[in-house]
VEXFI-457539 format. One line per 8 residues: their letters; for each residue x, y negated, z negated of C-alpha. Coordinates in steps of 0.5 Angstrom, whole numbers. Layout:
A	X,Y,Z ~ ...
// end
This chain:
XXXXXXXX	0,0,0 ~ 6,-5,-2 ~ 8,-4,7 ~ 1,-5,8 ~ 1,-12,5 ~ 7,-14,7 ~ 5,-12,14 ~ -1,-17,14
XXXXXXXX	-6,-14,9 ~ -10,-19,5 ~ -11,-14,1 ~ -10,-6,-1 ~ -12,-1,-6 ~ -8,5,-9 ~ -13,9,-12 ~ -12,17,-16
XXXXXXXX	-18,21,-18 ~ -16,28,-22 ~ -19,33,-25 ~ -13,36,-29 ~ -11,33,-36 ~ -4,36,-36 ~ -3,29,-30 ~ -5,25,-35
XXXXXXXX	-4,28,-41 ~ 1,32,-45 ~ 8,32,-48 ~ 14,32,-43 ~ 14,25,-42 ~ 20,25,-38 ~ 21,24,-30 ~ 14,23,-26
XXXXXXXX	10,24,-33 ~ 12,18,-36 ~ 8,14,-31 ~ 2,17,-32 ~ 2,20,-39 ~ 6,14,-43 ~ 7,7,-39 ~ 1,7,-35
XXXXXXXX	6,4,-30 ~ 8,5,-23 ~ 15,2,-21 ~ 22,3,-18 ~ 24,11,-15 ~ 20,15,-17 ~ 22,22,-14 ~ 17,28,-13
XXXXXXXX	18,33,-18 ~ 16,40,-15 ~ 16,43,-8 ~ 20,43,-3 ~ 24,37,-4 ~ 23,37,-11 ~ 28,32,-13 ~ 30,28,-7
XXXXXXXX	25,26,-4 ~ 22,20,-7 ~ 19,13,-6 ~ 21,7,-8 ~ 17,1,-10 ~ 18,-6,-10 ~ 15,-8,-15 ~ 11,-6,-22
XXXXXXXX	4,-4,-22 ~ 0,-3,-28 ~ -7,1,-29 ~ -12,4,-34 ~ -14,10,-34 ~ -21,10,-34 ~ -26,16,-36 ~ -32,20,-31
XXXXXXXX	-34,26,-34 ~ -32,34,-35 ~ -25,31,-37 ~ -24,27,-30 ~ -20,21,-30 ~ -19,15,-24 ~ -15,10,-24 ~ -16,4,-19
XXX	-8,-1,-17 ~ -10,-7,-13 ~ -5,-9,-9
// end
C-alpha cells in the first residue's frame, strides 16, 4: 500500500482478518510476532517466518503503521491501517 500511494493514490488500506488466536496471541513474541502480538505496530523489515524463503524473504516498509485489534465473533479479529 505504501508503493501504491507514493505511485499517486489519495489513499489506501491494509487490512488483516484472522481467525486464528496464535496470529494475535501467544507467548513467543519475537520476530514477526512481535507486531502483531506486542506492538500492534508494523514498521521496517519485516521478513517471512515460515516457507520457502522462510527468513530471506522480507518487506521493508518506510514508514511506522500502527493498528488496533478489533473483536468479530468466535475469536475472529480484524484490524484496518489507512494508508
Amino acid at each position: 500500500m505504501e508503493e501504491l500511494k507514493n505511485r499517486g493514490f489519495t489513499r489506501t488500506a491494509a487490512v488483516a482478518l484472522v481467525s486464528d488466536r496464535p496470529f494475535y496471541e501467544g507467548r513467543n513474541n519475537e520476530g514477526i510476532y512481535k507486531f502483531f502480538r506486542e506492538e500492534y505496530s508494523v514498521y521496517g523489515c519485516i521478513f517471512k517466518p515460515t516457507g520457502v524463503g522462510k527468513n530471506k524473504d522480507s518487506i521493508a516498509l518506510t514508514s511506522r503503521h500502527d493498528f488496533i485489534w478489533q473483536d468479530l465473533i468466535d475469536g475472529r479479529k480484524y484490524y484496518i491501517i489507512e494508508i
